[in-house]
C-alpha positions, 0 to 999 in steps of 0.5 A, a space after each residue: 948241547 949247544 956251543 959258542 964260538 967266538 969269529 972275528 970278521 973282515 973289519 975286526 968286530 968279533 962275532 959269536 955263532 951258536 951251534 946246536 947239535 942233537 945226538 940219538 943212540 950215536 947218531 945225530 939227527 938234528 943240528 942248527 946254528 946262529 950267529 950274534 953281535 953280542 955274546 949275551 944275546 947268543 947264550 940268550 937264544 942258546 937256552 931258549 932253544 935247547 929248552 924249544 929243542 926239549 919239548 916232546 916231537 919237536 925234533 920230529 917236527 922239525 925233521 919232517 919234509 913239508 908236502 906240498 899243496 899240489 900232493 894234498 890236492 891230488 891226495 884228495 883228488 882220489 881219495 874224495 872219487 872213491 865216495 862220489 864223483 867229482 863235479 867238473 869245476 871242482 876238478 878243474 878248479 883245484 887241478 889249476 891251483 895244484 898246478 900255479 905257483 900255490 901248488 909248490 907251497 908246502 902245507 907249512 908254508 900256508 898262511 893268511 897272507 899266503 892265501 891272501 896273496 893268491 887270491 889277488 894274483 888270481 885278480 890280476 892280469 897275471 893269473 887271469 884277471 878274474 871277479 872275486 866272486 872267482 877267487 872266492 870260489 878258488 879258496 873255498 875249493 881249496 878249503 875243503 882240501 885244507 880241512 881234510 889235510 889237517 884233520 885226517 892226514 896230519 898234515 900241518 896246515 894253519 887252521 885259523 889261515 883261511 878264515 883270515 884270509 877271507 876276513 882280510 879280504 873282505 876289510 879290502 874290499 872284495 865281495 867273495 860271495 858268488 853273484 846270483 844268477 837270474 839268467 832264464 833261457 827265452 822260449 827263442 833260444 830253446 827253439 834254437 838249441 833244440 832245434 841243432 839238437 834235433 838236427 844233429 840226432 838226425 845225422 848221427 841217431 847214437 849221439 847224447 841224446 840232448 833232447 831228452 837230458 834238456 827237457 827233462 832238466 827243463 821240466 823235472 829242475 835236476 842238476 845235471 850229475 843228478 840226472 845221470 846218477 838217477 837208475 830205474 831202480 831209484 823209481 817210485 812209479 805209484 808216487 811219480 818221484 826218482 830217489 836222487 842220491 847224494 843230493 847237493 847240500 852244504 851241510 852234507 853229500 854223501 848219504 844225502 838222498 832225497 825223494 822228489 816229485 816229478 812234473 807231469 812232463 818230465 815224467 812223461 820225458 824219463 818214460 820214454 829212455 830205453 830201459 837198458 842197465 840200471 842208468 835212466 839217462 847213461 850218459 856221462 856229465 862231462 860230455 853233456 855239459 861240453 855238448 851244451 857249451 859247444 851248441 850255445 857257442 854256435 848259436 852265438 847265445 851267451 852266458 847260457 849255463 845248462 844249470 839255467 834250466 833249473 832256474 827255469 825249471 823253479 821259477 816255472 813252478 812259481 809262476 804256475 801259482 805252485 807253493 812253496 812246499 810243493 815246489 820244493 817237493 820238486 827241487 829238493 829244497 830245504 828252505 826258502 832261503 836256498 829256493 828263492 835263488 833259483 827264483 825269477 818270476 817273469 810273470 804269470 801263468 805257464 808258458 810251456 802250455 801246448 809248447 809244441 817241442 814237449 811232443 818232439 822231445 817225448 817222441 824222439 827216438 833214443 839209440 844209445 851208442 858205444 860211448 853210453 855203453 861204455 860209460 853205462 859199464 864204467 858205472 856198474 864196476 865203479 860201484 
């Protein structure tokens, strides 16, 4: 199997090359070489390998071609859209990674230091300059790809590689563990964006209707892709409560449906959409959450994320002297621990007592457009 040929070299020392040649049927489908000083050391490795080269699949696996981090995530891409939608960040997230310098690395190539290396050239000038809470975010995106590569595609990926990289990360000094927002949307800046909205309703009546899907977030505390998957069908008129699918849970996704209590207003809010196909609000997450950027953009309100209208929405309840059970009856919560960080008291009492923007959003007219249409037909043949 192996053979050991003695070289001299330029200067006269000699040299001793160990080449390696497997055969099959005939055919050879593996060969490697090395070259020593000393020609004990080169009949050392020669044994050693051939013992290596012996063992069950390892031809296999030194045959095979790595596939690279970008096909995982494009793999998973697909294969994760046929269960349940996407979020946008998640999408977005991983479409960079498989697009950086990380993306060329193939499934053998990751490691701890790989990934280590990655999460600081994303906090440097280089890759962004991000927060680590940022970079934080990145590797547990691209941990859940790595975990279905190795689980379910076979694909050779360290599975001790990002719990290190996490822990090495943390003995540096980096807080990976996202900062808690507490940002809560003043009854000015509520004027503002309602106010562009209905201003842009009066000039083109078929656009998203924003006064609907924000008061309704406002008031009901639903996510914004909750929101557009809730259907008339998912409604329990006699309880006042909307079935909302595949809720967010870090245990558990898909199949995760949960019935939740409606406030009064938003109630009143969700009775007022058309009653055309089965979407309540037909209106694709992508368009509402570009519509919200580009409307706080111009209204120069910072740090405003249309997701803080669910804090809002949950420190509204408390303050309302809700408890913490009924609250969650609303928000969907498990625990105290995942409700409290959607929790910021401002004081007491319920400022949204005869606000008068509930009356303009629950008597705004809706006329869906093509764009709803459209999307409303994309949902019914995706299902």
């Amino acid at each position: 199997m192996a053979t050991i040929r003695k070289r001299f070299r330029a200067d006269g020392s000699a040299s001793y090359t160990v080449q390696i040649r497997l055969a099959r049927e005939g055919q050879q489908v593996y060969q490697e070489s090395q070259t020593f000083a000393r020609k004990q050391a080169a009949q050392v490795w020669a044994r050693r390998r051939e013992a290596e080269l012996d063992e069950p699949g390892a031809i296999a696996r030194l045959s095979r071609t790595g596939v690279s981090v970008k096909d995982m995530i494009d793999r998973y891409l697909v294969e994760v859209e046929k269960a349940r939608p996407l979020g946008k960040t998640k999408r977005g997230t991983l479409t960079a990674i498989g697009n950086s310098h990380f993306g060329g690395l193939s499934d053998t190539d990751i490691n701890t230091q790989a990934l280590v290396d990655y999460a600081l050239w994303r906090m440097s000038v280089e890759g962004g300059g991000v927060q680590p809470q940022t970079a934080g975010n990145d590797l547990a995106h691209l941990g859940a790809v790595l975990s279905i590569a190795r689980d379910a595609w076979g694909y050779h990926v360290d599975p001790l590689a990002m719990s290190g990289a996490r822990r090495v990360l943390r003995k540096l000094g980096y807080n990976l563990k996202s900062r808690e927002r507490d940002r809560r949307p003043t009854l000015d800046e509520l004027e503002s964006i309602l106010q562009h909205y209905q201003d842009m309703q009066a000039r083109r009546p078929s656009v998203i209707n924003m006064l609907k899907v924000v008061g309704f977030a406002l008031f009901s505390t639903r996510r914004l892709d909750e929101i557009t998957r809730i259907r008339w069908a998912d409604i329990d008129e006699a309880g006042q409560r909307v079935l909302v699918r595949d809720m967010k849970n870090p245990g558990q996704k898909i199949g995760n449906d949960v019935w939740c209590y409606v406030p009064d207003e938003a109630w009143q809010i969700l009775q007022t959409m058309p009653r055309v196909g089965d979407d309540i609000f037909p209106y694709s997450p992508e368009s509402i959450s570009t519509s919200w950027t580009k409307a706080c953009k111009f209204l120069n309100i910072a740090d405003l994320h249309f997701h803080d209208l669910r804090h809002e929405g949950v420190s509204r309840l408390f303050e309302m002297a809700w408890d913490i059970p009924r609250v969650a009856s609303v928000s969907g919560h498990r625990d105290w621990n995942s409700l409290r960080r959607y929790t910021h008291l401002r004081g007491q009492g319920d400022r949204y007592a005869q606000w008068a923007w509930l009356e303009k959003i629950v008597s705004a007219p809706v006329q869906l457009g093509a764009a709803s249409i459209k999307w409303l037909n994309r949902r019914v043949l995706s299902r």
